[in-house]
N, C-alpha and C positions, 0 to 999 in steps of 0.2 A: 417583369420584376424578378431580379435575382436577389437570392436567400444568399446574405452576407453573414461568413462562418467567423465570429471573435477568435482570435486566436488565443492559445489557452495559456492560462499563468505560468509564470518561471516557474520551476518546481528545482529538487536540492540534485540532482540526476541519481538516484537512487532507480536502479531496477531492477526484477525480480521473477520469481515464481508464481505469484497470489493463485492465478486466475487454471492452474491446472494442467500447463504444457509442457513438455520438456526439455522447454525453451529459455528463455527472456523473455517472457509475456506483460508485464507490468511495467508503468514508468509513473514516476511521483510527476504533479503540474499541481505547485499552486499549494501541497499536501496532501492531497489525494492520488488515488491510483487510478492509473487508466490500461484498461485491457489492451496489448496492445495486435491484439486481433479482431478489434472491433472497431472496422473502421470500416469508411467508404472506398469507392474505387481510386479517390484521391488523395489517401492517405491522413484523409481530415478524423482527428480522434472522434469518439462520443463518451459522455459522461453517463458511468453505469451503474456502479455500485459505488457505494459510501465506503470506501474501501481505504483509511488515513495509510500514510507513508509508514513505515518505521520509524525512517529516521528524521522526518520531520515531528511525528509525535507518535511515539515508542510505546507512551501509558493507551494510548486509545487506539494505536495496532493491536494490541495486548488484550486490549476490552473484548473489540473485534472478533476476537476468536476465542472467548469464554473464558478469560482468565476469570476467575470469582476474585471478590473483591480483597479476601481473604492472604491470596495472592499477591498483595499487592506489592509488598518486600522484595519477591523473587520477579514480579517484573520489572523493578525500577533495577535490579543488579541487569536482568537480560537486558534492559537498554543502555544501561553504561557498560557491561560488556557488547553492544554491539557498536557502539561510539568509538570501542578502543579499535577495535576489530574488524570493524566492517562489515560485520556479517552477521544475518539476523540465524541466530539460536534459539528464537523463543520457542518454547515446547507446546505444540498448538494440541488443542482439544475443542471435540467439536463442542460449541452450545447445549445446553441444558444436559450436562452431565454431572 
C-alpha cells in the first residue's frame, strides 16, 4: 500500500523570507506558506505553520506577526503599498509586545 501525496493548491507565486534563511525559503499554495526547506527527499512539500501569504491576505500576514489591532489603518496602507510594489514592507514585531 503506497501513501498517495495530493498535490497542493495553486497558490498566487508569491515567495519569500518567512521561515529564516537567507534565502527564498517560503512559497504561497492555496494562501498559505510552505517552508520550502521542509521537504522529503522527493521534493514533496509538508504543511507546517499557519503561516497566510502576504499577498494572498495581507490583513492576517499582518495579524501573524503582532500587529495590534490598533494598527489596523497602518496595515491595510502596508498592504496596498505591497500591491503596488511588490514587496512586503510590513514592519514586523514579535507577539505580545
Amino acid at each position: 500500500m503506497s501513501d498517495k501525496i495530493e498535490p497542493l493548491p495553486a497558490g498566487c507565486g508569491y515567495t519569500g523570507f518567512e521561515y529564516g534563511a537567507g534565502y527564498i525559503d517560503s512559497e504561497c499554495y492555496g494562501g498559505d506558506l510552505f517552508d520550502l526547506d521542509d521537504c522529503d527527499d522527493n521534493g514533496n512539500l509538508y504543511y507546517k505553520d499557519d503561516v497566510p501569504c502576504p499577498r494572498c491576505h495581507p490583513i492576517w500576514y499582518a495579524n501573524h506577526y503582532g500587529y495590534n489591532p490598533s494598527d489596523r489603518v497602518m496595515c491595510i496602507i502596508d498592504a496596498m503599498a505591497y500591491r503596488l510594489t511588490g514587496k512586503v514592507i510590513f514592519h514586523r514585531r514579535k507577539k505580545n509586545q
